[in-house]
C-alpha positions in Angstrom: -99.7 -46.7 -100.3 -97.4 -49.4 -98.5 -98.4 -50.1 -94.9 -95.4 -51.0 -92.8 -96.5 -53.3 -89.9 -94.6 -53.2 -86.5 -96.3 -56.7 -84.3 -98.0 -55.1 -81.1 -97.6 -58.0 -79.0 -94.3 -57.0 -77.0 -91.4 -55.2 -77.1 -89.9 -51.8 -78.5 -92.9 -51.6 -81.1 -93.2 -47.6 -80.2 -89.2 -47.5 -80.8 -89.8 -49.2 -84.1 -92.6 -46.8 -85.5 -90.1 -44.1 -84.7 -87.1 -45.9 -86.3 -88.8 -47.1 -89.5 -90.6 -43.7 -89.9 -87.0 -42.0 -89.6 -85.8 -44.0 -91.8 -89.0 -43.4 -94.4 -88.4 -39.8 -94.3 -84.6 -40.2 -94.3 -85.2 -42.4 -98.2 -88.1 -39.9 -98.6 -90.4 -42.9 -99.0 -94.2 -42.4 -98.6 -95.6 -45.3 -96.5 -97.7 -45.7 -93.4 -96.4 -47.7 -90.3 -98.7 -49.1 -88.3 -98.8 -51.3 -84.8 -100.9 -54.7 -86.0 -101.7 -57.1 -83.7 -104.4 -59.2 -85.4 -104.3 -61.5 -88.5 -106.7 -59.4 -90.5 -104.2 -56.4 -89.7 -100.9 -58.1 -91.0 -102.6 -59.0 -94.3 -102.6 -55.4 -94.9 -99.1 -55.0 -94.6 -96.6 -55.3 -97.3 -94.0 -56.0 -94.6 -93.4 -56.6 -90.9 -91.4 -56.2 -87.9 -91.2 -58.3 -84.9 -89.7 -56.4 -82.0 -88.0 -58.1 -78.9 -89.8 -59.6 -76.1 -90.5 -63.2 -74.6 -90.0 -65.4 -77.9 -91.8 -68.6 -76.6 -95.0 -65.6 -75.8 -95.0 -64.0 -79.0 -94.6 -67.2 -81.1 -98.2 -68.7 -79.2 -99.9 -65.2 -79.9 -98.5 -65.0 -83.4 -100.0 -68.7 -84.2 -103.4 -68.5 -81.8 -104.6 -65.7 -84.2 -103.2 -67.5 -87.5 -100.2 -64.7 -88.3 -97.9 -67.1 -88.4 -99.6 -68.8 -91.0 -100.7 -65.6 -92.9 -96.6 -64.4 -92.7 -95.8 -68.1 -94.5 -98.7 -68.0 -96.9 -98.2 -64.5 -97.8 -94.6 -64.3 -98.0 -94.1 -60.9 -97.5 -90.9 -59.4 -95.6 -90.2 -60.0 -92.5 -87.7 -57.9 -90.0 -87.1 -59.7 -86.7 -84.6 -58.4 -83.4 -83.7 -60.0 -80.5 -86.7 -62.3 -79.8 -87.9 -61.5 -83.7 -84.4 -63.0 -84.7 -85.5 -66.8 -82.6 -89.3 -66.4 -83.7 -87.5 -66.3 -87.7 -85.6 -69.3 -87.4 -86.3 -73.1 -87.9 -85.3 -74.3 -84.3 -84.5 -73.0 -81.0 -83.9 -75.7 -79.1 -87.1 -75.0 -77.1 -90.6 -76.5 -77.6 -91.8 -72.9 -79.0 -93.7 -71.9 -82.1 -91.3 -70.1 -85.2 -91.7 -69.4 -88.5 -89.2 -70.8 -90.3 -88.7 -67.9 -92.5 -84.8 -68.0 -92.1 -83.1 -71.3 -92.4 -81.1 -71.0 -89.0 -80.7 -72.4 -85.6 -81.1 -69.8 -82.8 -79.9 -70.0 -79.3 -81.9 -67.9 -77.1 -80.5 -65.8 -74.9 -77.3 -66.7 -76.2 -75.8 -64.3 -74.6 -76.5 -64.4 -71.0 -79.4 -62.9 -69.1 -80.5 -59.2 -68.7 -77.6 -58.3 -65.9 -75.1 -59.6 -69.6 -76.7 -56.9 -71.0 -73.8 -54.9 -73.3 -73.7 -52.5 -76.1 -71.2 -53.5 -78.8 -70.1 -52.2 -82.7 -71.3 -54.4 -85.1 -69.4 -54.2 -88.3 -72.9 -54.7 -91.3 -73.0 -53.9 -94.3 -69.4 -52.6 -94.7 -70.0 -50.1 -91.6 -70.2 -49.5 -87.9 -73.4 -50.3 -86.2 -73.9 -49.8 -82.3 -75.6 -53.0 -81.4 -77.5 -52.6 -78.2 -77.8 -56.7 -77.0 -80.4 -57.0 -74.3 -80.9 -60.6 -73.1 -79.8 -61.4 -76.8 -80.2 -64.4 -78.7 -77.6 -65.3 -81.6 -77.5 -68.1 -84.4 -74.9 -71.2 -84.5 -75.6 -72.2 -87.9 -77.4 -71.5 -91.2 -77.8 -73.1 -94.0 -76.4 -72.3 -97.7 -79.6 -69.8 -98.7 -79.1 -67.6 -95.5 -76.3 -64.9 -95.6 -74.7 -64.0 -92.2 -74.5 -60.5 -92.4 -72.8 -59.7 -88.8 -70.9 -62.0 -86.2 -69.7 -61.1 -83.0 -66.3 -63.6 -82.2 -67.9 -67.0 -83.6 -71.7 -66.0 -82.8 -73.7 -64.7 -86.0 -75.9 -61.2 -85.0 -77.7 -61.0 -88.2 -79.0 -62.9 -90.7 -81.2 -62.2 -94.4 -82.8 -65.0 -96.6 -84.4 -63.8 -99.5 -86.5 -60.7 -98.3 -86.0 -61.4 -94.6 -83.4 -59.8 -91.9 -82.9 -60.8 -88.5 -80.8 -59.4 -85.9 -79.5 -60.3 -82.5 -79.3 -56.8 -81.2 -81.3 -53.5 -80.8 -81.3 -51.1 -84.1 -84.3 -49.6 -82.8 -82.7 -48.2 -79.6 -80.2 -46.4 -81.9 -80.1 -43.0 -84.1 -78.7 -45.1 -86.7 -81.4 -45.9 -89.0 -79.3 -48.2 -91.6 -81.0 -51.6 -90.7 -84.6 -50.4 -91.0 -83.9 -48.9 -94.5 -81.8 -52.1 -95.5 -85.7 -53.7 -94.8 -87.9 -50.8 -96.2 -85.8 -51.5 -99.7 -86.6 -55.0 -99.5 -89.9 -54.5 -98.8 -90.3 -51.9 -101.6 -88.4 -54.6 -103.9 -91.8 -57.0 -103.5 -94.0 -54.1 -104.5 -93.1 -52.8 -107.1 
């Protein structure tokens, strides 16, 4: 069975289990999703998410327990929002631990702080998506393997390389499951 991983270090991870188990039943996939929070617990997974949060925190955890070097080594995919999204990318513009995984510069909280706050459509994937942006962070450039999937005006909301997806905004605070299957077909692409 395929264990879906949700990073239990900050963030909507409750709101994620929901989502991605929605969107499992919705695709009528059989997998578990599970809240990891150690390295031994990610290498069970055959794919990830990394909720929002305080990027600069979760980047420190995700390297102190050697996740971040079990996510490059193992190159399974990754799903990252809002502070997932700057822990994905190459640079930041901080002094902050990322992955990499996504060739893309991030700037963090790009969009203002929390009182900025908005909800916006997002037009992904050929359709409407209500992007809930809390605090959000968006990218300013990417190289030629990364595909912007979403932009709001000039700033880019989302963002897949290879197997990996990365959003500015909230698809776990929606009903919309969309984004999370997008990621449980990638996921399901390595496996099988």
């Amino acid at each position: 069975m395929i264990n879906l991983g949700i990073l239990n270090l900050q963030g909507d991870v409750s709101e994620h289990l929901e989502a991605t188990n929605n969107a499992l039943n919705e695709l009528q996939i059989q997998a578990k999703v599970i809240k990891v929070r150690t390295v031994s617990e990610v290498s069970k997974c055959q794919g990830l998410i990394i909720s929002g949060g305080e990027s600069t925190v979760i980047g420190k955890l995700m390297e102190e327990d050697g996740i971040t070097h079990e996510l490059k080594e193992s190159k399974i995919p990754v799903m990252g929002t809002c502070a997932g999204m700057v822990v994905l990318g190459k640079e930041t513009g901080y002094q902050q631990p990322v992955l990499g995984l996504i060739d893309m510069k991030v700037k963090r909280n790009g969009f203002g702080r929390q009182k900025l706050s908005f909800e916006k459509e997002v037009k992904i994937f050929d359709q409407n998506f209500p992007g809930i942006f809390i605090r959000a962070p968006y990218a300013y450039e990417v190289g030629s393997q990364a595909q912007i999937l979403a932009r709001i005006n000039d700033k880019i909301v989302a963002v897949a390389q290879g197997r990996h997806i990365a959003t500015a905004f909230h698809p776990e605070l929606t009903e919309d499951t969309m984004i999370h299957k997008y990621f449980i077909k990638e996921v399901l692409k390595c496996v099988e």
